[in-house]
C-alpha positions as CSV (number, residue, x, y, z in Angstrom):
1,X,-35.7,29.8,40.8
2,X,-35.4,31.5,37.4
3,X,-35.6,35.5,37.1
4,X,-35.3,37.2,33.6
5,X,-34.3,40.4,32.6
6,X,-34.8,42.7,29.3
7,X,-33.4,45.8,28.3
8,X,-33.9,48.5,25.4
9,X,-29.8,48.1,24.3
10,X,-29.9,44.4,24.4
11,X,-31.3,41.5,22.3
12,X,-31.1,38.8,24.5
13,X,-33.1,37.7,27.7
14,X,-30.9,36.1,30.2
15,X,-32.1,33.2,32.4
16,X,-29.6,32.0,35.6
17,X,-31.0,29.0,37.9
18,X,-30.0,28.3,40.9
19,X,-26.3,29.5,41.5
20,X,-24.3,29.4,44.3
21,X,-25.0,32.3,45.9
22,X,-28.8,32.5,45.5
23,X,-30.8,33.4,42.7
24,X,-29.2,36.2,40.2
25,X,-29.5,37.9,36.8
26,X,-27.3,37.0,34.3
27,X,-26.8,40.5,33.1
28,X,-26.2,41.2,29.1
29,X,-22.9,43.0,29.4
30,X,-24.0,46.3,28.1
31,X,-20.4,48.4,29.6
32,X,-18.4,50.2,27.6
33,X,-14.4,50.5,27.5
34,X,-15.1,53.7,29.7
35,X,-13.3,53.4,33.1
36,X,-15.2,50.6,35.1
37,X,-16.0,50.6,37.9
38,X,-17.6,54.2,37.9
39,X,-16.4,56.7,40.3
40,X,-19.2,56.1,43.0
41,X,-18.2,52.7,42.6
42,X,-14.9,52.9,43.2
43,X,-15.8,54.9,46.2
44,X,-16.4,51.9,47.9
45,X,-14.3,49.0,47.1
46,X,-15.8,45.9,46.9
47,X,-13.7,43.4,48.7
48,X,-12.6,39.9,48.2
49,X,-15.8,37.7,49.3
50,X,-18.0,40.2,47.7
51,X,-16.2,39.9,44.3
52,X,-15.8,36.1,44.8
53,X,-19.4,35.8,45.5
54,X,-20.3,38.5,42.2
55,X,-18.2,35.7,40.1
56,X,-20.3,32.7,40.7
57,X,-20.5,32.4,44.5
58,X,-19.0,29.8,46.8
59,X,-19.3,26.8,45.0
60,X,-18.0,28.2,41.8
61,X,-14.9,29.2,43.6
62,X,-14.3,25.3,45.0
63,X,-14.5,24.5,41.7
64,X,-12.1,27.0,40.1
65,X,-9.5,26.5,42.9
66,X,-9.9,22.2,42.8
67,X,-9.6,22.2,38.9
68,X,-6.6,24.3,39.1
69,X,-5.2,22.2,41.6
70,X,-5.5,19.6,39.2
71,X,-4.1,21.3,36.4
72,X,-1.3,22.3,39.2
73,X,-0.3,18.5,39.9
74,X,0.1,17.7,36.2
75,X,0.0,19.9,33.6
76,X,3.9,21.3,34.4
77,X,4.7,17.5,34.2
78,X,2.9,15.9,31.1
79,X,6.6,15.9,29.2
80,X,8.0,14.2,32.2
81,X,4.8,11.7,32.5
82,X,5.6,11.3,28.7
83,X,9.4,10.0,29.1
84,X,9.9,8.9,32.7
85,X,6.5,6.5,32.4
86,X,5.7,6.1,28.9
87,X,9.2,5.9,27.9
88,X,8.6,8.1,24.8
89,X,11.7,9.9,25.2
90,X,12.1,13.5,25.4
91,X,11.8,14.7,21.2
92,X,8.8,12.4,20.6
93,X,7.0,13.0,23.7
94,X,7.5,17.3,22.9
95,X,6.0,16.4,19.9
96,X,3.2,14.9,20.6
97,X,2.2,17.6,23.2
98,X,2.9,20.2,20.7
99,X,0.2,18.6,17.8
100,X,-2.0,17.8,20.4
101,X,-2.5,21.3,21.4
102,X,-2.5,22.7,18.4
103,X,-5.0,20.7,17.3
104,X,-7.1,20.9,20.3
105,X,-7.3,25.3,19.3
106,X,-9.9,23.6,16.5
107,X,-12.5,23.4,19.0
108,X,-11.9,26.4,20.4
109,X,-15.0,28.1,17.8
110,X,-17.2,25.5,18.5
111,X,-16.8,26.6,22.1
112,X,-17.6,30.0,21.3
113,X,-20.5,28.7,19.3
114,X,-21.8,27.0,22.3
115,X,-21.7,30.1,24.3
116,X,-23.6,32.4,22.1
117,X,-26.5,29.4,22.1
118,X,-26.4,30.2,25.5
119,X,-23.9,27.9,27.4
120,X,-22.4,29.2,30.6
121,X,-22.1,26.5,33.8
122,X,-22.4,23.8,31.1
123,X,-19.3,25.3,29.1
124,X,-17.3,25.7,32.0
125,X,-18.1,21.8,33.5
126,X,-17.6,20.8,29.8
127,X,-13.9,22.4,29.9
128,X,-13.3,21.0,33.3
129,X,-14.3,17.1,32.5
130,X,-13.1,17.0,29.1
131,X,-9.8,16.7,30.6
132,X,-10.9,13.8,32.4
133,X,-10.7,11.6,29.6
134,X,-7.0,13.1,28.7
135,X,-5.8,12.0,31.7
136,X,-7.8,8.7,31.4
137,X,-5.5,7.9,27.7
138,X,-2.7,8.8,30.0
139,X,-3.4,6.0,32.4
140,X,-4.2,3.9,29.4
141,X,-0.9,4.6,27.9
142,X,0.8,1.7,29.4
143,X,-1.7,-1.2,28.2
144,X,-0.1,-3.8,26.0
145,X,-0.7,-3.9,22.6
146,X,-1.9,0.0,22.6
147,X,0.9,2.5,20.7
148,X,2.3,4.7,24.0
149,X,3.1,7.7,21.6
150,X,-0.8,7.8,19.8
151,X,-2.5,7.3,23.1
152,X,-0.1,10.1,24.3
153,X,-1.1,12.7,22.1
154,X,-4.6,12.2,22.4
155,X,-4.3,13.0,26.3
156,X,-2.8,16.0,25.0
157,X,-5.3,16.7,22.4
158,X,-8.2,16.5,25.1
159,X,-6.0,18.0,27.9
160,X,-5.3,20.9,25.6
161,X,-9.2,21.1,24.6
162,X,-10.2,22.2,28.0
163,X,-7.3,24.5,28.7
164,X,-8.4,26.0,25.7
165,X,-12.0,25.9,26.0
166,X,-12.0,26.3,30.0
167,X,-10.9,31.0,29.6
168,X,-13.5,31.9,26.8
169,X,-16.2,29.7,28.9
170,X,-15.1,31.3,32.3
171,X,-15.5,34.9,31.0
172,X,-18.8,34.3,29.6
173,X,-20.4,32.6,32.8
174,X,-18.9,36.1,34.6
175,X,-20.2,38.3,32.3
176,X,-23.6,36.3,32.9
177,X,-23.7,36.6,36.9
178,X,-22.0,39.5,37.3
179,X,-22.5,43.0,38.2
180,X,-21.2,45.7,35.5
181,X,-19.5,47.3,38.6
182,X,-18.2,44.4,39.7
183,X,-17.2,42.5,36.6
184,X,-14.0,43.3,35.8
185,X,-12.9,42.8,39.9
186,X,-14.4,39.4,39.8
187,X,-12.5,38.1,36.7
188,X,-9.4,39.4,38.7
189,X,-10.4,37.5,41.7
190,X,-11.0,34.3,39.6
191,X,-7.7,34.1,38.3
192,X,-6.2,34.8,41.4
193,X,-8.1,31.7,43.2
194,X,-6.4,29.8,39.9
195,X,-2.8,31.4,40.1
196,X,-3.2,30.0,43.4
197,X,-4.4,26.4,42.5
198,X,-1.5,26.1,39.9
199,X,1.2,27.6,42.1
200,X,-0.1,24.7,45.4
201,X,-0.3,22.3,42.6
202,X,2.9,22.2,41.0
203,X,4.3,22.7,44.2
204,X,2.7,19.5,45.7
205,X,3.9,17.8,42.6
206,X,7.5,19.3,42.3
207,X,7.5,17.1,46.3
208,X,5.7,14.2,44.5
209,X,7.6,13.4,41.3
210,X,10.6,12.5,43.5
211,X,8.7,9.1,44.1
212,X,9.7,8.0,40.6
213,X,6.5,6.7,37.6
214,X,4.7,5.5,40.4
215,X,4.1,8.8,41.7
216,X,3.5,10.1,38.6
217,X,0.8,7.8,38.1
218,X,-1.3,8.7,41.4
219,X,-0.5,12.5,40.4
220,X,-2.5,11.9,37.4
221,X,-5.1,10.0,38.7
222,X,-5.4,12.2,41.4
223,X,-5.8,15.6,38.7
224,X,-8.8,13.3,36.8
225,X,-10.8,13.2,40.4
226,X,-10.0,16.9,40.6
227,X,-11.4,17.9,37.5
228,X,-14.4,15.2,37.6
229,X,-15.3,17.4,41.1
230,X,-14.6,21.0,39.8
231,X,-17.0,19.9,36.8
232,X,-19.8,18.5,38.8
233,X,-19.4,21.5,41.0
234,X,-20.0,24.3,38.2
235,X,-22.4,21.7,36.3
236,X,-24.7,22.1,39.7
237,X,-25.1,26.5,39.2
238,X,-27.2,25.8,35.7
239,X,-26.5,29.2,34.4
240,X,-27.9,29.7,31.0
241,X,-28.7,32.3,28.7
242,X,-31.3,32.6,25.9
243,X,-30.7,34.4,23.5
244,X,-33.8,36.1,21.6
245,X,-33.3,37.8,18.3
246,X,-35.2,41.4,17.9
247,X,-38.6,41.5,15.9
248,X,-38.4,45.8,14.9
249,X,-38.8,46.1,11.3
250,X,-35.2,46.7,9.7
251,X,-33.3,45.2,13.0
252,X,-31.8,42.4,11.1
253,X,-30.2,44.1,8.5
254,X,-28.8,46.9,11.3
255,X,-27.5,43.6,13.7
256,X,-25.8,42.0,10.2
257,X,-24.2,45.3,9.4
258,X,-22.8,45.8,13.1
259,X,-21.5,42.1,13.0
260,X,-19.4,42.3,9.9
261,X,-17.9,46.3,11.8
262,X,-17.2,44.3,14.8
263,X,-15.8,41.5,13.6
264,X,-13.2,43.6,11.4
265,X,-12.6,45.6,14.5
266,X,-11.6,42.3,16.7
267,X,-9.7,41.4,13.5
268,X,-7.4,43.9,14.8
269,X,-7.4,43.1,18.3
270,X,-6.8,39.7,17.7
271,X,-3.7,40.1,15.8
272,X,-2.3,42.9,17.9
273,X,-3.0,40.4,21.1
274,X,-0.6,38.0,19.5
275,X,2.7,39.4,20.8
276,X,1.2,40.2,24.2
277,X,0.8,36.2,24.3
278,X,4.4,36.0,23.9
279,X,5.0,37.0,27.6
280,X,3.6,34.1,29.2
281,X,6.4,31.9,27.7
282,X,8.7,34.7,28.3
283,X,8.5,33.7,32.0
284,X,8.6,29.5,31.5
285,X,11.0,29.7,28.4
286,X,12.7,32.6,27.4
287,X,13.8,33.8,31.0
288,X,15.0,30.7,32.2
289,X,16.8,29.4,29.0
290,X,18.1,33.2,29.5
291,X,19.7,32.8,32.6
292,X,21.3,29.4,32.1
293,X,22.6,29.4,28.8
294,X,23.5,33.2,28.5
295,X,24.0,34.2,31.6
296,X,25.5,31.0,32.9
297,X,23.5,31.2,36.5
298,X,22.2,28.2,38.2
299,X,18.4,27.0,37.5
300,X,17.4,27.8,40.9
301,X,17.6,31.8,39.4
302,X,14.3,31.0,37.4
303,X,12.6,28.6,39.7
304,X,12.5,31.6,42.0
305,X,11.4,34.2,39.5
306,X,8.7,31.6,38.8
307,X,7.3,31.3,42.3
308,X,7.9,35.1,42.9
309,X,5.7,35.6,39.7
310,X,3.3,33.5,40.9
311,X,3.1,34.7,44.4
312,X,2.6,38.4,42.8
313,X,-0.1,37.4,40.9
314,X,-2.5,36.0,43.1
315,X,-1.8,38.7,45.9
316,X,-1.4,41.9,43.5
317,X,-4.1,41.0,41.0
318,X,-7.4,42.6,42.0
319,X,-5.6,45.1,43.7
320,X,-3.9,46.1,40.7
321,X,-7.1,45.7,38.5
322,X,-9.3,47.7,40.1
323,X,-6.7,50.7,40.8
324,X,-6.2,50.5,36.5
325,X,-10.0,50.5,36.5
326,X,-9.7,54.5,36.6
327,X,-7.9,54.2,33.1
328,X,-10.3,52.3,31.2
329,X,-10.2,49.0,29.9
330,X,-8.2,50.0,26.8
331,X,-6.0,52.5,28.2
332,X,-5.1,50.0,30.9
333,X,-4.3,47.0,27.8
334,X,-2.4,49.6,26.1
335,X,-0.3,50.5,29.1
336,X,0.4,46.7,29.8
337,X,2.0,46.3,26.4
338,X,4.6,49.1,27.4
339,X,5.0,48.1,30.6
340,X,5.9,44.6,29.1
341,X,8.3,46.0,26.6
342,X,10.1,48.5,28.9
343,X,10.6,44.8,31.0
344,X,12.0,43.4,27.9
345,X,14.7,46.1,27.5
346,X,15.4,45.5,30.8
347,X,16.4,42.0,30.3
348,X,18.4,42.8,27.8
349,X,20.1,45.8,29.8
350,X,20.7,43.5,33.1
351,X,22.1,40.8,30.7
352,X,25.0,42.9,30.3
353,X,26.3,43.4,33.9
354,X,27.4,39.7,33.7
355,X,28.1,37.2,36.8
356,X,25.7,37.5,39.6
357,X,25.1,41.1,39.0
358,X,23.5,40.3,35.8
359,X,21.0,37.4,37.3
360,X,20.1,39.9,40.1
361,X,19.0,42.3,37.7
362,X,17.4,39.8,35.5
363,X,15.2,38.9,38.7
364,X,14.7,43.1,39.6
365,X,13.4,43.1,36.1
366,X,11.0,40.3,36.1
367,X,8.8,42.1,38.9
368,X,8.2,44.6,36.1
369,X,7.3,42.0,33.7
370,X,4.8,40.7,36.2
371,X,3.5,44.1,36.3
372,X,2.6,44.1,33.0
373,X,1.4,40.4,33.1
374,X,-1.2,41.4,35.7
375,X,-2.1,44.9,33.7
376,X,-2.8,42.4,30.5
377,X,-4.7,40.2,32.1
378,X,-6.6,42.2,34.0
379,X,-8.0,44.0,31.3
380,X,-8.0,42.4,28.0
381,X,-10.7,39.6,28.6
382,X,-12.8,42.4,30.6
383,X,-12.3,44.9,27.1
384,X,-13.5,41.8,25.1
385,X,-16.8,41.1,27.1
386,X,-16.9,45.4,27.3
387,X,-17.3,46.0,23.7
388,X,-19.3,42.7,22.5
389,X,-22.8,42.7,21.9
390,X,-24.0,39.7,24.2
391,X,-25.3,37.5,21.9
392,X,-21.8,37.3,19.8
393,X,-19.8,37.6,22.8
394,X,-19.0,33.6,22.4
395,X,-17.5,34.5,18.7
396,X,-15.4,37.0,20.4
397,X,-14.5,35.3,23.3
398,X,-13.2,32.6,21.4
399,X,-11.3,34.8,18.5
400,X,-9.6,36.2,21.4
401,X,-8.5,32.9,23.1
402,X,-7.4,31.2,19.9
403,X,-5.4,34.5,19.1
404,X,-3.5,33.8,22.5
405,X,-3.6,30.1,21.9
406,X,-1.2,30.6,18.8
407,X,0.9,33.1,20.7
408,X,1.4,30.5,23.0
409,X,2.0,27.6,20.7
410,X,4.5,29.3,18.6
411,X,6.3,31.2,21.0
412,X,8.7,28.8,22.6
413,X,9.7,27.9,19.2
414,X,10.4,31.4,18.1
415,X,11.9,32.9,21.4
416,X,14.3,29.9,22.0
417,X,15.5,30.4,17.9
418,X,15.6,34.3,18.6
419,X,17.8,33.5,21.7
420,X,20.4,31.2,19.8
421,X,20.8,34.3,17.9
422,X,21.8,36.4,20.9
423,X,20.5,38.2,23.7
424,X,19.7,41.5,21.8
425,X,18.3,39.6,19.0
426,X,15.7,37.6,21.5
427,X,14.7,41.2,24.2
428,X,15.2,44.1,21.2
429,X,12.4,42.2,18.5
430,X,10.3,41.3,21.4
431,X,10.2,44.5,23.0
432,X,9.3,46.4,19.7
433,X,6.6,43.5,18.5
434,X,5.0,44.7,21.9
435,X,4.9,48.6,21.7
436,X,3.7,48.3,18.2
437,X,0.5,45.9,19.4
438,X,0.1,48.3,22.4
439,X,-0.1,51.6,19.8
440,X,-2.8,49.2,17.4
441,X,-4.8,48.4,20.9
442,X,-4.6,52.1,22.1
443,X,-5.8,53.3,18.5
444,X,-8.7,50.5,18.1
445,X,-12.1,51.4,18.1
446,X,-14.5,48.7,18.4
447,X,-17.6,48.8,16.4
448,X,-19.5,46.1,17.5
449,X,-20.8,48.9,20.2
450,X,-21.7,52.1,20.7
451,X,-19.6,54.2,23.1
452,X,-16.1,53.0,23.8
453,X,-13.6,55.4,23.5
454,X,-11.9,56.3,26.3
């Protein structure tokens, strides 16, 4: 069944056909950064199956949670796939992993391209199954005759295409289904369903690897089946949306006008995202190198801060997002970024206690830092679908995730040097580099629409 829908502050008609839950609207994403959801909203709290089923319905969540799963068994364990099967060793394999991501942030636009010609269910399977034939090269690694090291970093190059591609294209197919009310809840709920997946995942794996290449091998053939299903799965919803462009007299020259204002505006964002990116790697490099090389505690101090994170996320996060709601989607980013710095300095404080004392404190801190992690998240991707007109909301959505796809690249490179130079020279930097994006994202005003300031 197909329904459409027009309205006086949009441009596009949206068309959704058959999703999971039964016929919807995909709605044009006409909110403002005002605080979402409204008061009578918030009255009544939508709970967990109603946001799950606002986000794509039932079989969208299979997907989310089988693909992350996936991601879960292997993705954690692509260097050690790399030596311990392909014999790369440890500097070549890192390597290759590195260019192969960064390469793979190339297609990110074209994503975003995709989107905004109305892609939603097809973007999202396309992430998923993409990373099928990564883990396909994988498998093919071993083949005489074939270079292990090439065929390497092109599973990375597609594996790192749909991790890239898979966030911008997620967004977008919740912004499509989606109730205004309810958007912002239903993110949260997705990426707790995929904290989830990762967290079972790596854990199932962490059991598995202990079987020696031969494991290794079934992991990875088992994460291609996975993400083969999850993209059948969402390929099965057909959401689309078409796009129409207005016919007033003197629209066009009023839409080109808005689009060069708001992409200047995200110009900004973008940039001041970059440090907020940083806190990812914060948790899988910084805080663990941290611990064991200045700190001198055992590895088994970071493995738990990891899980702890982890279990946080997926049991704080739409609880957390919808009490922030109140703020406003801005206010709420903004706040994140100090939160995240004010963890930073705590690091660095702890650090000096020394012995046990100090990795205590380290792990009192990093419940603070997931804090912030869960304020950032929470809100930035919902800001970004807030204050884009629908029709460009691909362009943004991909601006945004390339912005965090270099914060993520470059980071471990520059905490880890930042670190060799000492504990204040790695928390102090990082902490500042943080406020400062948080005062840039509390003082932005977006001008690709009308209305929101906070």
């Amino acid at each position: 069944m197909t329904t459409a829908m027009s309205t006086a502050t949009s441009t596009a008609v949206s068309t959704v056909t058959n999703t999971a839950s039964g016929p919807a609207e995909a709605r044009p994403g006409t909110s403002a950064d005002v605080p979402s959801p409204d008061p009578a909203a918030r009255a009544g709290s939508p709970g967990w199956r109603a946001l799950l089923r606002a986000g794509g319905g039932t079989r969208y969540v299979v997907a989310l949670a089988v693909d992350a799963l996936g991601s879960g068994l292997l993705r954690p364990f692509l260097l050690l796939y790399g030596v311990e099967v392909l014999h790369l060793g440890v500097a070549r394999a890192g390597l290759a992993m590195t260019v192969g991501f960064l390469v793979a942030l190339a297609a990110v636009p074209f994503a975003g391209r995709w989107i905004d010609r109305g892609a939603r269910s097809a973007a999202v399977a396309g992430a998923m199954t993409v990373r099928v034939l990564g883990v396909a090269l994988l498998l093919a690694a071993g083949v005489p005759g074939v270079s292990p090291l090439a065929v390497f970093a092109a599973a990375a190059l597609f594996l790192g295409v749909g991790n890239q591609c898979w966030p911008p294209a997620h967004a977008a197919l919740v912004a499509a289904v989606a109730e205004e009310r309810l958007r912002d809840g239903a993110l949260a709920a997705g990426r707790a369903v995929r904290n989830a997946g990762l967290g079972a995942g790596a854990l199932i794996a962490t059991v598995a690897t202990a079987g020696g290449p031969g494991a290794l091998r079934l992991l990875a053939v088992l994460t291609a089946l996975g993400y083969l299903l999850a993209g059948m799965l969402v390929a099965s919803l057909r959401v689309r949306v078409l796009p129409v462009l207005p016919v007033l007299p003197g629209s066009e020259g009023r839409r080109a006008a808005a689009g060069r204002s708001a992409r200047g505006g995200f110009t900004v964002f973008d940039l001041a995202n970059l440090p907020y990116a940083f806190n990812f790697n914060v948790l899988e490099v910084a805080l663990p190198a941290f611990l064991v090389t200045t700190l001198h505690a055992g590895a088994a101090w970071g493995a738990g801060i990891f899980v702890g994170n982890t279990v946080l996320v997926v049991l704080c996060q739409v609880a957390v997002v919808l009490w922030t709601a109140r703020w406003g989607r801005r206010t709420a980013m903004a706040a994140s970024g100090v939160v995240l710095a004010g963890s930073y300095l705590g690091f660095w404080l702890a650090g000096m206690a020394g012995g046990v004392w100090a990795a205590l404190g380290v792990s009192a801190v990093s419940v603070v830092l997931t804090a912030g992690e869960i304020m950032y998240t929470g809100s930035a991707t919902a800001l970004v679908v807030a204050t884009t007109e629908p029709d460009r909301l691909g362009a943004a959505l991909a601006r945004f995730q390339l912005s965090s796809g270099v914060g993520l690249a470059v980071s471990p490179a520059v905490l880890t040097a930042l670190l060799a130079l000492g504990s204040a020279a790695l928390w102090l930097p990082l902490a500042a580099a943080t406020l400062l994006a948080a005062l840039a994202i509390h003082r932005w005003h977006p001008a690709g629409r009308s209305g929101e300031g906070n």
